[in-house]
DODREN-525221 format. One line per 8 residues: their letters; for each residue x, y, z of C-alpha. Coordinates in steps of 0.001 Angstrom, whole numbers, plus 500000, padded with zeros to 6 digits. Example, Ala and Ser with C-alpha at 12.3 -4.5 7.8 and 13.67 -1.06 7.14 Angstrom:
AS	512300,495500,507800 | 513670,498940,507140
END
This chain:
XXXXXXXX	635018,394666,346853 | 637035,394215,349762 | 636238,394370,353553 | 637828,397237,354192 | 635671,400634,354771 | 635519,402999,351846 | 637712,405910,350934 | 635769,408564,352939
XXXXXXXX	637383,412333,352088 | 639077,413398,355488 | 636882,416719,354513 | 633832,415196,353501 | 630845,415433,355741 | 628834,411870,356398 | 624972,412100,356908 | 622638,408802,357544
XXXXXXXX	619393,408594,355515 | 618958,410076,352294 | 621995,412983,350861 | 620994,416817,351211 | 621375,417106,347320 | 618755,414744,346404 | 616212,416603,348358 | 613303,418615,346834
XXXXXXXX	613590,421992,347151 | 611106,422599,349844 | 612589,419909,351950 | 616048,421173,351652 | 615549,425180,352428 | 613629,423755,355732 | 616924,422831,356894 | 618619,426282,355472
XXXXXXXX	619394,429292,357249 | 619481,432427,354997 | 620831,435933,355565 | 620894,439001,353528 | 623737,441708,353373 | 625467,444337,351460 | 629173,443708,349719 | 631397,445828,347586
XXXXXXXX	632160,445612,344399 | 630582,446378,340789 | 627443,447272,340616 | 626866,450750,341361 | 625130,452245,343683 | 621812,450101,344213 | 624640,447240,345022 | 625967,449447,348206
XXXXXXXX	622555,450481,349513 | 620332,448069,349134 | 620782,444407,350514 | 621004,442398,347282 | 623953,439548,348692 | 622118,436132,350444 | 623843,433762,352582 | 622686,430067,353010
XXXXXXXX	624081,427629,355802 | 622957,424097,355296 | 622048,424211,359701 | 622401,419733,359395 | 625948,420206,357639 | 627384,423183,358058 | 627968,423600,354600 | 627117,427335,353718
XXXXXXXX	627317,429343,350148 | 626560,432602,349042 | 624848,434901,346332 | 626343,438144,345214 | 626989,438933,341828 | 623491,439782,340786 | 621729,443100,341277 | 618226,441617,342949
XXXXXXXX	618306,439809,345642 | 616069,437166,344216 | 618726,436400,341456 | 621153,436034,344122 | 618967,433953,346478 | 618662,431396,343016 | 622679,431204,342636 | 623248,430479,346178
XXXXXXXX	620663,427478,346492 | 622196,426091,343159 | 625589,426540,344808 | 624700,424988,348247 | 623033,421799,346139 | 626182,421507,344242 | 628281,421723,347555 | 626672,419059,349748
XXXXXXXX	627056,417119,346346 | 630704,417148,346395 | 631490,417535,350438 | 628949,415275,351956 | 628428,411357,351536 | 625966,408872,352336 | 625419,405430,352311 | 623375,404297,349684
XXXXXXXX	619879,402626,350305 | 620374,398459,350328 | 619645,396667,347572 | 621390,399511,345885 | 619964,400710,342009 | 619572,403298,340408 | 617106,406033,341176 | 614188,407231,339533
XXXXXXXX	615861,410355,338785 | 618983,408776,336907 | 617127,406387,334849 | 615267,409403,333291 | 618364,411159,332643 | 620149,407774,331159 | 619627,407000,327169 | 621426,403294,326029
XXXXXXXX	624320,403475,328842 | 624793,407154,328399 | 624131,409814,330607 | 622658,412928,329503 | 623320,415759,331723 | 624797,419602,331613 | 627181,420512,334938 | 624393,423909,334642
XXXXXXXX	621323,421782,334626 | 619483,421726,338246 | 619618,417982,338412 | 623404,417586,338067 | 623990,417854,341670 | 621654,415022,342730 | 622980,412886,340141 | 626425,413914,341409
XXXXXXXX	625476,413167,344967 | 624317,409785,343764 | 627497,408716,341962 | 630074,409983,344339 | 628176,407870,347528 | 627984,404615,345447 | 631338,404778,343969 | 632702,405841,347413
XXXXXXXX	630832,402807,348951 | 632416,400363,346734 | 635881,401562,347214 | 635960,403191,343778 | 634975,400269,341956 | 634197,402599,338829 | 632942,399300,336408 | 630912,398276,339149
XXXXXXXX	629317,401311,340141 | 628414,402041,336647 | 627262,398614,336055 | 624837,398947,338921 | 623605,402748,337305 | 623270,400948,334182 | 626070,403267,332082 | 629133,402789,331166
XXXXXXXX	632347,403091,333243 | 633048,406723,330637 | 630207,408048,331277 | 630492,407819,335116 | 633886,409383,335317 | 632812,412043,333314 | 630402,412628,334993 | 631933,413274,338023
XXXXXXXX	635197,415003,336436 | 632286,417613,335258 | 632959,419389,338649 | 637312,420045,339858 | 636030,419523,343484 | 634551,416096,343100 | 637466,415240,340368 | 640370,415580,343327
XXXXXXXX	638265,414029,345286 | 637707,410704,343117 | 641517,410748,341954 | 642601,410740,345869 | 640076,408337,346359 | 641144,406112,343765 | 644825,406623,345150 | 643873,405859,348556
XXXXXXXX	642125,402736,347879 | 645665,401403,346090 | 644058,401855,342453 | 645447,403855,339682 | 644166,406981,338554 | 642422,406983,335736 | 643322,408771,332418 | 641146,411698,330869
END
C-alpha cells in the first residue's frame, strides 16, 4: 500500500464509526425518516386512493429511497428499507475498525475461500458495505483485501460486480489509483 489516501468516490458519502448498512434494523430506522404518499401508475384504483407509496431518508446521510410498486403499504415499506440498505452500501464509506478482519457476519457467510451470498439475500448489503470500505482503504488492493476476508481475490470482485453501482465504482477506483481494470 502506498501513502497516499484512498480512492474515495467524488459521490460517495464518508461516515466515522461503524457503516449505516451494517446496522441492525432497529438501529438503522432510528436514524430514518419515512413518509407515505400516493403515485400513479398500475394498480387500479386502491393505488390512487389509498396511500400505499413510502419514502425513507437516511436523516445522517441524506441518502433516501422509495417503495411503490406494491399494493400495501407494508410491502412497500419492506422494498424501500432493502433499497436504502443497499444504497448506503454502495454510496457511503467508512474506515474500517484497526486491526482490520473480517466480521462475524462474513465468516458465517464464507465456506473454504468462497463466499456464499445472493445480491436478493438481506445480508448482501452489509457484506457489500464491508468489502467496498476495506478495498477502498487499501487503494484497491483486491489480493490483499481478500486475503484479509479470508477469500479469494474472484470471489471478492464478484462480489462486488453483483451490484452496476458499486461495479463503476470499483473500476474508477481501480483507474484512479493507476491500476488496471480488471477482466470479468
Amino acid at each position: 500500500m502506498s501513502d497516499n489516501p484512498p480512492f474515495i468516490d467524488p459521490n460517495s458519502i464518508l461516515v466515522s464509526g461503524a457503516h449505516p448498512a451494517r446496522s441492525d434494523e432497529f438501529s438503522l430506522l432510528r436514524e430514518c425518516t419515512f413518509t407515505t404518499g400516493r403515485v400513479s401508475g398500475p394498480g387500479g384504483q386502491h393505488r390512487n386512493r389509498v396511500e400505499t407509496a413510502v419514502f425513507i431518508t437516511h436523516t445522517p446521510t441524506g441518502v433516501a429511497t422509495q417503495g411503490t410498486e406494491r399494493r400495501s403499504q407494508i410491502e412497500n415499506r419492506a422494498a424501500a428499507i432493502k433499497r436504502l440498505r443497499l444504497c448506503l452500501a454502495v454510496q457511503v464509506r467508512a474506515r474500517p475498525a484497526l486491526p482490520i478482519a473480517a466480521s462475524a457476519l462474513w465468516c458465517t457467510r464464507r465456506r473454504d475461500r468462497r463466499l456464499v451470498i445472493a445480491a436478493e439475500h438481506s445480508d448482501y448489503p452489509a457484506l457489500l458495505a464491508e468489502a467496498l470500505d476495506l478495498v477502498t482503504s487499501m487503494r484497491f488492493d483486491v489480493a490483499g483485501a481478500a486475503a484479509l476476508l479470508d477469500i479469494s481475490t474472484s470471489q471478492l470482485v464478484r462480489l462486488i460486480r453483483m451490484n452496476k453501482a458499486a461495479g463503476a465504482i470499483f473500476t474508477a477506483g481501480r483507474k484512479s489509483a493507476g491500476l488496471r481494470p480488471l477482466s470479468d
